[in-house]
N, C-alpha and C positions, 0 to 999 in steps of 0.2 A: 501412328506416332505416339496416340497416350498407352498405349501397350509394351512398348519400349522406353515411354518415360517412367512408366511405375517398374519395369525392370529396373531403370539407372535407379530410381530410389529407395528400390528392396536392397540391392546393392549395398548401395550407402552405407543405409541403416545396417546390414549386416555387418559391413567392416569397421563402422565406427561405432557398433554396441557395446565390446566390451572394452574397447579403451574408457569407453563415459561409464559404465560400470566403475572401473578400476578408478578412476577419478572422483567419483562418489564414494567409493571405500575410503581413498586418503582424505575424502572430506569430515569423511564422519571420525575416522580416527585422531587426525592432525589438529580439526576445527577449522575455521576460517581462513587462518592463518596459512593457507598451502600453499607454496610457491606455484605460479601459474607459466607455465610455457605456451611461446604461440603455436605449438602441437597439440597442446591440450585444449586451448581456445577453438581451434580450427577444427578440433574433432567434434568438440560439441555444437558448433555451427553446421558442419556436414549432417551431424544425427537431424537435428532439426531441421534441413533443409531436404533434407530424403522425406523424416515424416510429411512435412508440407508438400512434395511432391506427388508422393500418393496420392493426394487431394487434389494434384495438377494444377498447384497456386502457382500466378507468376512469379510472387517475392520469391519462393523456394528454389524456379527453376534462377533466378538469379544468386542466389547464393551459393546453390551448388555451382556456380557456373567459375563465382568468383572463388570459391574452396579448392576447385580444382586447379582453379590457375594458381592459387597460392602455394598451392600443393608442388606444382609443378616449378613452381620459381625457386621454392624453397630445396626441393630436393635435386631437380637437376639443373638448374639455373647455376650455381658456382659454374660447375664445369662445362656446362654451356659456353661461360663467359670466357673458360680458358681453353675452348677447340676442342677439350675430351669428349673423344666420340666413343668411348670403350662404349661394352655390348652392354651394363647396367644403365649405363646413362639411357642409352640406344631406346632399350625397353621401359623405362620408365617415365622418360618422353612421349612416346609413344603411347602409352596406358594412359596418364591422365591427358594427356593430347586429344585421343579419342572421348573422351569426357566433356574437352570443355567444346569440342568442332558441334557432336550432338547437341549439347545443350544451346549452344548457339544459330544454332541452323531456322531458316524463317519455320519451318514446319513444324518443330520444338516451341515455338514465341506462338504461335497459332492453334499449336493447342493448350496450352494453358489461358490463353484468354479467350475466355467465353463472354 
């Protein structure tokens, strides 16, 4: 199980390196001043809860756990809530679905805490 939890957070860290990238450029360009989206928020929460999972910290596997579920309410949750089952919904249900069942599984909570 921690062989497949530092997959789920090479992962992570892969998909949400260059949005925090791209979020640090409008930082440094814009200044303080940058409008914050809760996309932008939740990517930089994913980055840092991948790096902590590499390390098989509890807090990380929960943040990932909750990122995903965020993830997943935010993107298919509308249409969740109105019966569209079309085939993107379908599969992106399904993608962080699989995300948050791992991370939550006793055998996932058992290896992070040593």
């Amino acid at each position: 199980m921690e062989i497949l939890l530092r997959i789920i957070a090479c992962f992570w860290i892969l998909l949400s390196f260059r949005p925090a990238l791209q979020i640090g450029q409008r930082l440094l360009h814009q200044g303080v001043h940058v409008p914050w989206t809760a996309g932008d928020l939740l990517t930089l929460i994913m980055l840092v809860g991948g790096v902590g999972l590499l390390f098989l910290k509890e807090w990380a596997r929960w943040t990932l756990l909750a990122g995903a579920a965020a993830y997943l309410l935010i993107k298919a949750g509308p249409s969740l809530s109105r019966l569209n089952f079309s085939e993107g919904v379908i599969k992106t249900t399904l993608f962080y679905g699989i995300f948050v069942v791992l991370l939550a599984i006793p055998q996932a909570r058992a290896a992070t805490r040593r």
